[in-house]
SEFI-777299 format. One record per residue (C-alpha): x, y, z; residue number from 0. Coordinates in Angstrom, 3 decimals, decimal comma. Example, Ala and Ser with C-alpha at 12.3 -4.5 7.8 and 13.67 -1.06 7.14 Angstrom:
<rs>
{X=12,300; Y=-4,500; Z=7,800; pos=0}
{X=13,670; Y=-1,060; Z=7,140; pos=1}
</rs>
This chain:
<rs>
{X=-7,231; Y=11,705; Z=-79,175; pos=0}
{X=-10,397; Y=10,015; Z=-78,513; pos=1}
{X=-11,987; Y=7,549; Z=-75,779; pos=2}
{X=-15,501; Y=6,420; Z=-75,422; pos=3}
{X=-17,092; Y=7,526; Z=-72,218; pos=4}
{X=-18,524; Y=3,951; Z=-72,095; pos=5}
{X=-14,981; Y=2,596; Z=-72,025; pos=6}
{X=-14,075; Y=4,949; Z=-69,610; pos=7}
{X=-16,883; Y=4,301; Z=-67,171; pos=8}
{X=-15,495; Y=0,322; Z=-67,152; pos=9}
{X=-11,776; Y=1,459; Z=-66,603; pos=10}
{X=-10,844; Y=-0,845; Z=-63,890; pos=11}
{X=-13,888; Y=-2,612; Z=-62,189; pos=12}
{X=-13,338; Y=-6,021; Z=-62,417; pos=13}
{X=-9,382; Y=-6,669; Z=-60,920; pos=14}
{X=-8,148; Y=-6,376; Z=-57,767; pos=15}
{X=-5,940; Y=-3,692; Z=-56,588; pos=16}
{X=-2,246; Y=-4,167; Z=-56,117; pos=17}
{X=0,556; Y=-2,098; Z=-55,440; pos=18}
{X=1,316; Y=-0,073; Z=-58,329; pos=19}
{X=3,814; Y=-0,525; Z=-60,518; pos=20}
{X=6,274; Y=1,956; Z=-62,006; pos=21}
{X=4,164; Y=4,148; Z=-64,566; pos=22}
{X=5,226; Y=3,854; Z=-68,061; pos=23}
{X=5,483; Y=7,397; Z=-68,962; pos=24}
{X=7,943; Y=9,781; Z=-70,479; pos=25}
{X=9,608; Y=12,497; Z=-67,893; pos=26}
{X=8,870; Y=15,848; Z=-68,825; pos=27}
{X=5,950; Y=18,615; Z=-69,607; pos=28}
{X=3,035; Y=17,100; Z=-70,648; pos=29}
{X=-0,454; Y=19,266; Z=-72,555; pos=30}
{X=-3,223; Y=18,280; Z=-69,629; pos=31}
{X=-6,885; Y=19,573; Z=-69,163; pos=32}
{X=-9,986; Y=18,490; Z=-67,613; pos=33}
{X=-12,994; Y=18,147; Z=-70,194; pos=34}
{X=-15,633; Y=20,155; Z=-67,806; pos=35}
{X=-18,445; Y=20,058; Z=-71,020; pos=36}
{X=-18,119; Y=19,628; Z=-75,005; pos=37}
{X=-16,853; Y=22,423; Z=-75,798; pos=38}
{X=-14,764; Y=23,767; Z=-72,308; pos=39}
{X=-11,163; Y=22,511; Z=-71,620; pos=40}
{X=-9,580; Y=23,153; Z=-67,951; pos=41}
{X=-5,789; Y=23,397; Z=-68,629; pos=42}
{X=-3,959; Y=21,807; Z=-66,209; pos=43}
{X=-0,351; Y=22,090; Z=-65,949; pos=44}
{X=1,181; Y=18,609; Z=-65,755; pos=45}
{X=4,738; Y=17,201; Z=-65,705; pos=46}
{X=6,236; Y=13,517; Z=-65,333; pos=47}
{X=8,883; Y=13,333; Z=-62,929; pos=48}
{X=11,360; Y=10,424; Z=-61,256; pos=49}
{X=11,794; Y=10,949; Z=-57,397; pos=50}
{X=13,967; Y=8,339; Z=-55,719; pos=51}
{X=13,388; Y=5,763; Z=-58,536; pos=52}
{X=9,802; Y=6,430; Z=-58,917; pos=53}
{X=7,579; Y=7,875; Z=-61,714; pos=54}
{X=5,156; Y=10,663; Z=-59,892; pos=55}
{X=2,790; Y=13,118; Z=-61,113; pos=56}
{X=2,752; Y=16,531; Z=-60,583; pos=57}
{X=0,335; Y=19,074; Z=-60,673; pos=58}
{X=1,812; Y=22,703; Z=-60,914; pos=59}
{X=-0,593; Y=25,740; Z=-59,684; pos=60}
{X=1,623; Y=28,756; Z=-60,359; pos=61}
{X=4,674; Y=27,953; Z=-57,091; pos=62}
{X=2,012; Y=25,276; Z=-55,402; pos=63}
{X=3,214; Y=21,999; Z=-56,365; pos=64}
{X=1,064; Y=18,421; Z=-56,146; pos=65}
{X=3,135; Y=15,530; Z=-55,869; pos=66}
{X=1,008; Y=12,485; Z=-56,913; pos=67}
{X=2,905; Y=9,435; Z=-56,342; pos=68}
{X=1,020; Y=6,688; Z=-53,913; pos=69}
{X=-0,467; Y=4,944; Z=-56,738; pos=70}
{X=-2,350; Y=1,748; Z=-57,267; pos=71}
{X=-2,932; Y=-0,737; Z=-60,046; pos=72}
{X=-6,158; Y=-2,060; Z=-61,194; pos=73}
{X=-5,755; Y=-3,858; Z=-64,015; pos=74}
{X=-4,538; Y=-1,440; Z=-66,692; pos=75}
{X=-5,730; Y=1,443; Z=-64,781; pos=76}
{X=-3,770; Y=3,499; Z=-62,287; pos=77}
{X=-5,189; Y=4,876; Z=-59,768; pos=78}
{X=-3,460; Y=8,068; Z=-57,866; pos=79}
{X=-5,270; Y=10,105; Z=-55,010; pos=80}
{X=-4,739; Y=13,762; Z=-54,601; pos=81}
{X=-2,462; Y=14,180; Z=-50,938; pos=82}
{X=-4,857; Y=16,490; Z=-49,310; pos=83}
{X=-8,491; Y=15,111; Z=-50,606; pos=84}
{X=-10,657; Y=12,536; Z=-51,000; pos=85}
{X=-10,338; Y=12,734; Z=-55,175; pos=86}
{X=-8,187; Y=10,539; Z=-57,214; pos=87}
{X=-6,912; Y=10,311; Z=-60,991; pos=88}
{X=-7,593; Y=7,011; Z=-62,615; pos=89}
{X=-6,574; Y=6,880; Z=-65,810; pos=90}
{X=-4,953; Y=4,410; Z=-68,689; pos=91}
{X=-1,421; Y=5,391; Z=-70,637; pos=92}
{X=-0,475; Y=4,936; Z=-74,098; pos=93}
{X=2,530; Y=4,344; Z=-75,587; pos=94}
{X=4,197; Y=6,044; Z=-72,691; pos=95}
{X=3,199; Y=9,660; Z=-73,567; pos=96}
{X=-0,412; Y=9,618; Z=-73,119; pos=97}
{X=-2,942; Y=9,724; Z=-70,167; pos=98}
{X=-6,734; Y=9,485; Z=-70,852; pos=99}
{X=-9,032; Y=8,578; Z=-67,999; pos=100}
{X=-11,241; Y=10,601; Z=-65,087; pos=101}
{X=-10,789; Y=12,614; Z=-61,964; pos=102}
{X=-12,845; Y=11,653; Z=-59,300; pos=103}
{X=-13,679; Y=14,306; Z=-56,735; pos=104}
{X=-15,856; Y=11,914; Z=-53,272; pos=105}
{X=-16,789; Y=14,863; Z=-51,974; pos=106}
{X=-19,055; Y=16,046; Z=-54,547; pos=107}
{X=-20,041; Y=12,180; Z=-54,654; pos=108}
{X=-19,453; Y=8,722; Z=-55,662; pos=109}
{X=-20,513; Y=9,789; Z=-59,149; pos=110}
{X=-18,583; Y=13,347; Z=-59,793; pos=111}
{X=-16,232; Y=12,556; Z=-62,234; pos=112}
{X=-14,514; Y=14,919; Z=-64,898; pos=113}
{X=-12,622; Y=13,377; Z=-68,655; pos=114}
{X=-8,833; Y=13,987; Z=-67,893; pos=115}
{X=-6,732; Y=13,798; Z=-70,943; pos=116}
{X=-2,524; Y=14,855; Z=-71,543; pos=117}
{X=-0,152; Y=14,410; Z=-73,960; pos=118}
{X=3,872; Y=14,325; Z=-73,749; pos=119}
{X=4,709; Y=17,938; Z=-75,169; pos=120}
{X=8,298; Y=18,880; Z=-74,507; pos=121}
{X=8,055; Y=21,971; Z=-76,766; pos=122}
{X=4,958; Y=23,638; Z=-75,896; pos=123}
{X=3,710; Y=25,568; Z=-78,884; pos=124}
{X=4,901; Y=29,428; Z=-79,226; pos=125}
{X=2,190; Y=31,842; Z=-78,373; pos=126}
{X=0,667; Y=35,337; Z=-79,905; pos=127}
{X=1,867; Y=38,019; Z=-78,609; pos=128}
{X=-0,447; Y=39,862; Z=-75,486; pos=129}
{X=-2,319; Y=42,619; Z=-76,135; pos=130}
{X=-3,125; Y=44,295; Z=-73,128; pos=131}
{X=-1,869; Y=44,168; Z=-69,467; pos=132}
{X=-3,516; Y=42,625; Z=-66,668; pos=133}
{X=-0,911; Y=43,658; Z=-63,809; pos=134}
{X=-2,672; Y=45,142; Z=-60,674; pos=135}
{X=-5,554; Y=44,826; Z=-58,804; pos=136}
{X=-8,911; Y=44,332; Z=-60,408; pos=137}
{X=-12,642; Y=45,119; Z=-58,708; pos=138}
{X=-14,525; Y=41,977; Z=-59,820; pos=139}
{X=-17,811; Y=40,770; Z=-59,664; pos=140}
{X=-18,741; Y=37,645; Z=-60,054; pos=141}
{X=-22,524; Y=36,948; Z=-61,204; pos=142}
{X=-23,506; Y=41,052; Z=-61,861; pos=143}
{X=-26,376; Y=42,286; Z=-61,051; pos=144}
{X=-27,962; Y=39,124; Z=-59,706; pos=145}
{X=-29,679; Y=38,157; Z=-56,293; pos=146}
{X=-26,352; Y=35,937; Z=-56,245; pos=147}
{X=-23,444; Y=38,509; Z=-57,374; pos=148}
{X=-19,940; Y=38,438; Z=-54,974; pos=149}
{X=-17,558; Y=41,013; Z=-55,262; pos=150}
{X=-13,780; Y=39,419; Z=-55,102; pos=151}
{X=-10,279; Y=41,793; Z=-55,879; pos=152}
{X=-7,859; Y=40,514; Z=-58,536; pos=153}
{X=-4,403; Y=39,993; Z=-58,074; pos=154}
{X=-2,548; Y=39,372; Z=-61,147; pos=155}
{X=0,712; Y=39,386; Z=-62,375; pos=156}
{X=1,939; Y=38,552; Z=-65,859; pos=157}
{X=4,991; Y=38,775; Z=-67,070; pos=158}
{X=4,613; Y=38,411; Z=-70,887; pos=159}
{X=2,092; Y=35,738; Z=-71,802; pos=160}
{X=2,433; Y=34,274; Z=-68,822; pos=161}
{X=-0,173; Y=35,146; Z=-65,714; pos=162}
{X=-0,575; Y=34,073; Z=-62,306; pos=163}
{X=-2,451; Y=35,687; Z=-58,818; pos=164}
{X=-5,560; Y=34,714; Z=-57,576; pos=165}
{X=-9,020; Y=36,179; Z=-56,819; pos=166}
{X=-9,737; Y=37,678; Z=-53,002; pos=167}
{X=-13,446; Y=37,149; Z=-51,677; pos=168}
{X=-14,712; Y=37,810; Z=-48,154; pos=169}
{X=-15,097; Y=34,274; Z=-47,916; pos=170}
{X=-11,724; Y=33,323; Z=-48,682; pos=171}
{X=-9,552; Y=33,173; Z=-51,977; pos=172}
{X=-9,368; Y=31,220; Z=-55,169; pos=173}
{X=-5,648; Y=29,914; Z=-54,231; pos=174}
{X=-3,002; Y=29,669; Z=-56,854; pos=175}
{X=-4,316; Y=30,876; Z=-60,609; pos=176}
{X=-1,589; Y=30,133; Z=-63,638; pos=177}
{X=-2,511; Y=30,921; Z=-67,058; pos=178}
{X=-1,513; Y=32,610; Z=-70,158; pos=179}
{X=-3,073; Y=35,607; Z=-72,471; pos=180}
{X=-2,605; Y=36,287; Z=-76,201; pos=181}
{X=-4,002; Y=38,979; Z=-77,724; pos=182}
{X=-7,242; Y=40,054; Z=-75,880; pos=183}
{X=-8,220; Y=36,563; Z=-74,818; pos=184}
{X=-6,950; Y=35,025; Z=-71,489; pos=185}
{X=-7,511; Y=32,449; Z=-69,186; pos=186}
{X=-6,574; Y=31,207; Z=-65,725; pos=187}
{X=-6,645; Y=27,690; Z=-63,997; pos=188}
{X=-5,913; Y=26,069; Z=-60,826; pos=189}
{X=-6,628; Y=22,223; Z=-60,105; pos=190}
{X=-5,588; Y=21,051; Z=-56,368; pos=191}
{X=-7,987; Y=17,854; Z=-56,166; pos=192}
{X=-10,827; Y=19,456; Z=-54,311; pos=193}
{X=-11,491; Y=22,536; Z=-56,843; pos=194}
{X=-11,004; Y=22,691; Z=-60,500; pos=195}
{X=-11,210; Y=26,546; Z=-61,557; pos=196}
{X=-10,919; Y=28,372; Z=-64,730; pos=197}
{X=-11,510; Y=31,737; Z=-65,743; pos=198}
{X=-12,093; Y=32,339; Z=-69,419; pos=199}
{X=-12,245; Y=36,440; Z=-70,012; pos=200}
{X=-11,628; Y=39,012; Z=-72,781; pos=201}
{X=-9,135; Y=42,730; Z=-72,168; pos=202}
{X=-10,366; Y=45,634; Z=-73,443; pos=203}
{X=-9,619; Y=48,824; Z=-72,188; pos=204}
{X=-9,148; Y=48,254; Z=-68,780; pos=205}
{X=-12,035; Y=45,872; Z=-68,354; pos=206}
{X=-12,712; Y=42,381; Z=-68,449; pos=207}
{X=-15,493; Y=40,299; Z=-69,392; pos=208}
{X=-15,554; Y=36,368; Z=-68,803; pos=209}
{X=-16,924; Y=33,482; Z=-67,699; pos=210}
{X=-16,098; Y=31,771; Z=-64,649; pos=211}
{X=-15,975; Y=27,689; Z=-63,995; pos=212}
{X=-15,770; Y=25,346; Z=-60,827; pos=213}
{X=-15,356; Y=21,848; Z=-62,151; pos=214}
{X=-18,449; Y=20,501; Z=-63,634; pos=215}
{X=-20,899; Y=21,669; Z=-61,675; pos=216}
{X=-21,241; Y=25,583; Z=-61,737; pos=217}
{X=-20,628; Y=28,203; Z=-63,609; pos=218}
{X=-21,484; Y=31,806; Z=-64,012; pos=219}
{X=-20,653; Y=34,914; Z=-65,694; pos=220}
{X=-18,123; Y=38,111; Z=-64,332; pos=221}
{X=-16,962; Y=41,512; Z=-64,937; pos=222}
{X=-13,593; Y=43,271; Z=-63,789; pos=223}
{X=-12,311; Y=46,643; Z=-63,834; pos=224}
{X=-8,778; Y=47,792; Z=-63,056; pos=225}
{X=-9,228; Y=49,479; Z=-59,784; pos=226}
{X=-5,552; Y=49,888; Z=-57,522; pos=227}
{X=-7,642; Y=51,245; Z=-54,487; pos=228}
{X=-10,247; Y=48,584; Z=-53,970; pos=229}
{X=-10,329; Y=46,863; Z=-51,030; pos=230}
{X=-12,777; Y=44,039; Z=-49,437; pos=231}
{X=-14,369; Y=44,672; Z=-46,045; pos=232}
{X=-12,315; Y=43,474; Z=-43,687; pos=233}
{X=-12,890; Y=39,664; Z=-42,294; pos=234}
{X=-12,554; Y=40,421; Z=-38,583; pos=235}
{X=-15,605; Y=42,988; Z=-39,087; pos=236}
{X=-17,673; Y=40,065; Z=-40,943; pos=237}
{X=-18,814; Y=37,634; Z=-38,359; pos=238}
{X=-19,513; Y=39,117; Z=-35,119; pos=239}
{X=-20,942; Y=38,197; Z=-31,438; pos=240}
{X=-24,437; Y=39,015; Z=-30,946; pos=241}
{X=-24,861; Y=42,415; Z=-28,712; pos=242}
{X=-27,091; Y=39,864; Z=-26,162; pos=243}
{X=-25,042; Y=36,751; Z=-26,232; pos=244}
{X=-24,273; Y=35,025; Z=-23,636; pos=245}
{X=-20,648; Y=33,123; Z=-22,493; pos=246}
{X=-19,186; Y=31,830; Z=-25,716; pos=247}
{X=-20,083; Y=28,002; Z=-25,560; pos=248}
{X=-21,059; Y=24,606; Z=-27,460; pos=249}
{X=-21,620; Y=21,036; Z=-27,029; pos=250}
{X=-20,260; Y=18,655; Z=-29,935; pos=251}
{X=-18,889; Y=15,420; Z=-30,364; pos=252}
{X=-14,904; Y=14,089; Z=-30,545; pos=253}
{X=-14,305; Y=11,642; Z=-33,554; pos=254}
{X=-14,550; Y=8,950; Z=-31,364; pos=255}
{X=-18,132; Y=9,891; Z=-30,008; pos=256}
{X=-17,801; Y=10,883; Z=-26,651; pos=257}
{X=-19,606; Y=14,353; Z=-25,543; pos=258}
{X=-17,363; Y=17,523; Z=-25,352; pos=259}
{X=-18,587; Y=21,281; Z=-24,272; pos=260}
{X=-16,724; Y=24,200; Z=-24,278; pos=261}
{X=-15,311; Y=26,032; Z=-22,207; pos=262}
{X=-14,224; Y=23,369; Z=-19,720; pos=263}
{X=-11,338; Y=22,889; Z=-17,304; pos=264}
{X=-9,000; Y=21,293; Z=-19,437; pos=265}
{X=-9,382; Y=24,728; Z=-21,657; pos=266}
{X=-9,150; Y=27,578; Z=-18,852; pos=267}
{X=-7,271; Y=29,747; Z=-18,448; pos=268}
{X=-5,314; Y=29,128; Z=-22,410; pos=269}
{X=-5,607; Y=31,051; Z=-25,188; pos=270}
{X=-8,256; Y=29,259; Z=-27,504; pos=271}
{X=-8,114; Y=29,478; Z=-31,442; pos=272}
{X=-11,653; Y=27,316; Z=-32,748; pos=273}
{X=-11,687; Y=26,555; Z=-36,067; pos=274}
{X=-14,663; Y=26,414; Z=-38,312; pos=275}
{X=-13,972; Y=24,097; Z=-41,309; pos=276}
{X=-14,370; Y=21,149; Z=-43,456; pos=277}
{X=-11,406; Y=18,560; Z=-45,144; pos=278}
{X=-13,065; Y=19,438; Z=-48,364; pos=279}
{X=-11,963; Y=22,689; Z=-48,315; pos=280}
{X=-8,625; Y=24,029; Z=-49,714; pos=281}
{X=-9,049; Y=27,360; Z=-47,626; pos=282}
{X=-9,212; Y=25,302; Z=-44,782; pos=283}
{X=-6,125; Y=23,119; Z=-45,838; pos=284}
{X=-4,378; Y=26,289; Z=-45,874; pos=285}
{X=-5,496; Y=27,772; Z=-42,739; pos=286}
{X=-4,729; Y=24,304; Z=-40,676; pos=287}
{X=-1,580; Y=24,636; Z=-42,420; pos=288}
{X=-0,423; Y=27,679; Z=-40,764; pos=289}
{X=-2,298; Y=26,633; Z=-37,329; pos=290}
{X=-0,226; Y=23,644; Z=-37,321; pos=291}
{X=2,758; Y=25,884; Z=-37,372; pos=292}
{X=1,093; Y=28,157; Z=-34,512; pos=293}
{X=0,238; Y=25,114; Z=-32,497; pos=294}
{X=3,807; Y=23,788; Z=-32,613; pos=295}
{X=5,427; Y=27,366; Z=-31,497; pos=296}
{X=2,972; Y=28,306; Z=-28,525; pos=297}
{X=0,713; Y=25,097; Z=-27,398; pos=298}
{X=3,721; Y=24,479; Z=-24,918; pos=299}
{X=3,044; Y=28,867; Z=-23,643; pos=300}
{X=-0,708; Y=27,829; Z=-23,573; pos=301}
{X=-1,981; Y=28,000; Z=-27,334; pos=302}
{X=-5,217; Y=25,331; Z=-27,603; pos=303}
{X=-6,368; Y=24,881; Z=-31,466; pos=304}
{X=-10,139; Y=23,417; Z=-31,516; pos=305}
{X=-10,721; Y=22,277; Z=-34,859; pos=306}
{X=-14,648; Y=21,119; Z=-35,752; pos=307}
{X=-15,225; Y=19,874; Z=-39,019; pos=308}
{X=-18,306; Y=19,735; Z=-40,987; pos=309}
{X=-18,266; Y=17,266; Z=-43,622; pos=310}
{X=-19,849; Y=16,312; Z=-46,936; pos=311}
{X=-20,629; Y=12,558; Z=-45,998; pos=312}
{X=-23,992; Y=12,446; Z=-44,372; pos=313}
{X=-22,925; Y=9,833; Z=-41,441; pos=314}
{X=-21,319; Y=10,890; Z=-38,329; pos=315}
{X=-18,804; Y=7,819; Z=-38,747; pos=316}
{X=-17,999; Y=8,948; Z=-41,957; pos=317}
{X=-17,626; Y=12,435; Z=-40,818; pos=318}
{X=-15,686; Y=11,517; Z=-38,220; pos=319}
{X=-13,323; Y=9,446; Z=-40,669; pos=320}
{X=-12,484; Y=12,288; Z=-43,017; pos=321}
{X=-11,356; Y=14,382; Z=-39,957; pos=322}
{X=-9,437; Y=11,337; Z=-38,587; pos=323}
{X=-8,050; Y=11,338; Z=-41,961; pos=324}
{X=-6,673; Y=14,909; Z=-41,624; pos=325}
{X=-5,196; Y=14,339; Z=-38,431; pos=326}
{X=-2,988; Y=11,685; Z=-39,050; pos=327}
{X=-1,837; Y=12,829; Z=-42,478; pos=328}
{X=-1,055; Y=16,389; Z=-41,494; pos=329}
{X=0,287; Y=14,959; Z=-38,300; pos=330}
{X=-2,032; Y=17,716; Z=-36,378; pos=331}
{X=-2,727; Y=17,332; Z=-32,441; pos=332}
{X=-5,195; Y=20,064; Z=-32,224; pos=333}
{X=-8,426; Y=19,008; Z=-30,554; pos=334}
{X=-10,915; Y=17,536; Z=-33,477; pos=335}
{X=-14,777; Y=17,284; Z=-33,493; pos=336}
{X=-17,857; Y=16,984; Z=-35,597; pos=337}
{X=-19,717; Y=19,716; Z=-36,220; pos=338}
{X=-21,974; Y=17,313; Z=-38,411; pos=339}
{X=-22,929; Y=18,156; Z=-42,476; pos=340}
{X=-20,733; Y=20,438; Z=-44,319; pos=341}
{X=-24,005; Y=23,520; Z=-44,022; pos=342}
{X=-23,791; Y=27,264; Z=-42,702; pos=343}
{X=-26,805; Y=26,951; Z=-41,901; pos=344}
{X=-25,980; Y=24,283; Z=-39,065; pos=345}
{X=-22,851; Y=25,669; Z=-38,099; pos=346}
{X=-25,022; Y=29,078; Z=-37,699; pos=347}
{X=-27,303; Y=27,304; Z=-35,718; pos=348}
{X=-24,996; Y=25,780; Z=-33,491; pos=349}
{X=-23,007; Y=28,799; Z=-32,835; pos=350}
{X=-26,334; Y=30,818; Z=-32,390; pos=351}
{X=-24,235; Y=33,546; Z=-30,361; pos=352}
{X=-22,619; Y=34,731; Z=-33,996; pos=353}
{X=-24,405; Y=36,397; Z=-36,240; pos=354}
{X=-23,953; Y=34,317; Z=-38,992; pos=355}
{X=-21,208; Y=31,616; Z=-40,113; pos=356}
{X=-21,210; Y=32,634; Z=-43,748; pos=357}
{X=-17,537; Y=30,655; Z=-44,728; pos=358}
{X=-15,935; Y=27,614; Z=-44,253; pos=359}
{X=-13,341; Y=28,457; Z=-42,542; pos=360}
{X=-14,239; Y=31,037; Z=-39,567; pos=361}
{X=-11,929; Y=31,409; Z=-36,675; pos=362}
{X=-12,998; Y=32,477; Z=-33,434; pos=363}
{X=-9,905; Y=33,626; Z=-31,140; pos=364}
{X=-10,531; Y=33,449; Z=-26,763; pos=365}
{X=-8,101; Y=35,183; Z=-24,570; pos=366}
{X=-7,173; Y=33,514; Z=-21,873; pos=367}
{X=-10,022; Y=35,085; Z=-19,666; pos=368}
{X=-12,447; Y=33,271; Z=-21,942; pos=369}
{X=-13,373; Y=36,596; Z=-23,780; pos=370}
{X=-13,985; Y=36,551; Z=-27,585; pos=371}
{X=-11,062; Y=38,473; Z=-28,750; pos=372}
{X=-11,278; Y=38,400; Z=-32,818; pos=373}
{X=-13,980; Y=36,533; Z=-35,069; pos=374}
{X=-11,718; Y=35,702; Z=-38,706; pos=375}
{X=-14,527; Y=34,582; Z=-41,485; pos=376}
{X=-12,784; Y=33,125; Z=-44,482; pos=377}
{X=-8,976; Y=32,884; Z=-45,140; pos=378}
{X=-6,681; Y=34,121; Z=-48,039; pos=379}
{X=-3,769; Y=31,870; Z=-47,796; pos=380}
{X=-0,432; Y=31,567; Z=-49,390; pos=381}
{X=-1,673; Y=32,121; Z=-52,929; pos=382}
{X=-2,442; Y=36,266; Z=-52,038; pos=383}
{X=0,781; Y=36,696; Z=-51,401; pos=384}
{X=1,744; Y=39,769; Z=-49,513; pos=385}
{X=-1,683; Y=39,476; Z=-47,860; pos=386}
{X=-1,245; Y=36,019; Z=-46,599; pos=387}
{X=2,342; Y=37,605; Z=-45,192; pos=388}
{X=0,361; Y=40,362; Z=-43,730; pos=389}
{X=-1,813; Y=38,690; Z=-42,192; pos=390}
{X=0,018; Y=36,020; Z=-40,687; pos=391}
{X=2,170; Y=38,513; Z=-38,824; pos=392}
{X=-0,744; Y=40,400; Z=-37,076; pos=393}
{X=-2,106; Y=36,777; Z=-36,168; pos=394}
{X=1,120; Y=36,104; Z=-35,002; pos=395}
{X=1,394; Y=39,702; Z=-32,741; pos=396}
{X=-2,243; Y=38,722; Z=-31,499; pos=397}
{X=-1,551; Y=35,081; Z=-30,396; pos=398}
{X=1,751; Y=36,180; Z=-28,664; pos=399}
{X=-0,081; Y=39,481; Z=-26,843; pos=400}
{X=-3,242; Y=37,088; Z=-25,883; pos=401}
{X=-0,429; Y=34,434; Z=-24,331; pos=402}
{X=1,432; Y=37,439; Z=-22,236; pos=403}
{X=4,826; Y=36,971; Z=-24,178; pos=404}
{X=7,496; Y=39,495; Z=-23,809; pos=405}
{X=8,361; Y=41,620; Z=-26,453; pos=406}
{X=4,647; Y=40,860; Z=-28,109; pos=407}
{X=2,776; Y=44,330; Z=-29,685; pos=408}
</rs>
């Protein structure tokens, strides 16, 4: 299967959109990857589904499931943006059991596309046997022995050929990893419209070596060693206040412009969760995801969420959009501002009482006597499993202690 990038590149540039039509495609599993370079395929694990009448996309990652359905027409191209980013398939299909066309990811820029190709395949193909297990937890690092390595923890499970977990850093996690091994050689792959990971590696003997992707754009080398007792440092011991700082404070803008400073009236006296993060960021997705469950349980017992977004366009309007965009789709009524370009280094600068903002997202948590209570950098979310569990139960003692509730620990 074959396409010329020039052809491609002129997919749908001269019509004008229309509501799209029903997709001629065949329902079932379908052989998908993103073409990141010549000779490196990202699997992606694609099926063709009817809901209520319609033809939809989805995009499996392990138990996370993208539903791509709100399509338009150009043309012969179809058009269908990812639900919870600013990135979009647009693609052609061929006698109803083939897709060939781009992803398009706006936040790296108006010109970050990646070759997306799948075929129907109802009977994937049978598969060598494993050799070697990569249950367990696994002490990675990811570019060794370099000015830029991070250490992350593996979580894997597999369960024949079949593998899924996710990779723990201090800044967060890599979300929901599927893949598959046979004999030595594995990989693992996750593709939620704002990342596109893969991890090619090689088992031997309790160690791995591989080679670790993020869409187009970077790659680099790691190592992993089967290790049950490692552990990360933990994230509330990451970011902390300054030993001299003064009253926790700032002065931003809303989305619609006007000045706002913290604290302030409307905010004393409440329990005060701000949010450090970007609508480019799946950590952040899944953090506002849970806060938009907190929010709904305790705002009414005096639970404010003050979300500040920094954001890969370089306008404030545009800034200011994207977080707009976020509200209304989520449905969120936390507070929203602009924190300005999606940079640690300004976020660091405008929270000058931390000692650094080193991930996107970083909670800081204020009792209700305006006290910093708990500085969160980074999030692991549903994808770590008992982790994410873990954690949102102590989050959930804290909020509840902070607000005064009965029966709270």
């Amino acid at each position: 299967m074959k396409i010329s990038i020039a052809s491609l590149l002129l997919m749908g540039l001269s019509a004008t959109f229309v509501h799209a039509q029903k997709m001629s495609l065949l329902t079932g599993s379908y052989s998908a990857y993103l073409q990141l370079n010549e000779t490196t395929q990202l699997p992606v694990h694609l099926t063709v589904e009817k809901k209520q009448k319609r033809t939809i996309l989805v995009v499996h990652n392990a138990e996370e499931r993208i539903e791509l359905m709100n399509g338009i027409k150009k043309g012969d191209t179809i058009v269908l943006p990812f639900p919870s980013f600013d990135s979009e398939l647009r693609f052609i299909t061929d006698k109803k059991k083939e897709i060939r066309g781009y992803w398009l990811n706006y936040n790296k820029g108006v010109n970050y596309k990646i070759p997306f190709f799948a075929n129907f395949n109802p009977k994937p193909r049978k598969k060598d046997l494993p050799g070697g297990d990569l249950n367990g937890k696994w002490e990675t690092h990811f570019s060794p022995a370099t000015a830029d390595e991070e250490n992350a923890l593996g979580i894997i499970s597999q369960h024949q050929n079949h593998l899924t977990g996710t990779f723990r850093t201090e800044t967060g996690d890599y979300r929901f990893l599927e893949g598959s091994i046979e004999g030595s050689k594995f990989y693992l792959s996750a593709f939620d419209g704002s990342h596109a990971f893969l991890l090619n590696g090689t088992l031997k003997d309790h160690r791995v070596q591989g080679y670790f992707y993020s869409g187009k754009h970077y790659s680099t080398d790691f190592v992993a060693t089967y290790n049950p007792d490692y552990e990360l440092r933990d994230a509330d011991s990451i970011t902390v206040l300054k030993s001299n700082s003064p009253e926790f404070h700032f002065n931003l803008k809303t989305v619609n412009g006007t000045d706002y400073s913290f604290p302030n009236a409307d905010t004393k006296g409440k329990v005060v969760i701000i949010q450090i993060m970007g609508t480019w960021c799946p950590n952040c997705m899944d953090e506002t995801n849970y806060y938009k469950e907190l929010y709904e349980k305790y705002h009414s017992k005096g639970l404010e969420i003050i979300s500040i977004g920094y954001e890969t366009s370089d306008s404030f309007e545009e800034q200011a959009k994207k977080i707009l965009t976020l509200k209304q789709r989520k449905n969120l009524n936390f507070i929203f501002l602009v924190g300005g370009k999606a940079s640690k280094l300004i976020a660091s600068q405008q929270f000058d009482m931390l000692n650094e903002v080193i991930s996107f997202p970083t909670s800081i948590y204020i009792g209700r006597d305006g006290q910093v209570k708990r500085i969160h950098t980074g999030f692991n979310g549903p994808g770590t499993g008992a982790v994410y569990t873990e954690y949102v139960e102590k989050t959930n003692a804290l909020i509840e202690s902070l607000l005064g509730i009965n029966g709270s620990k």
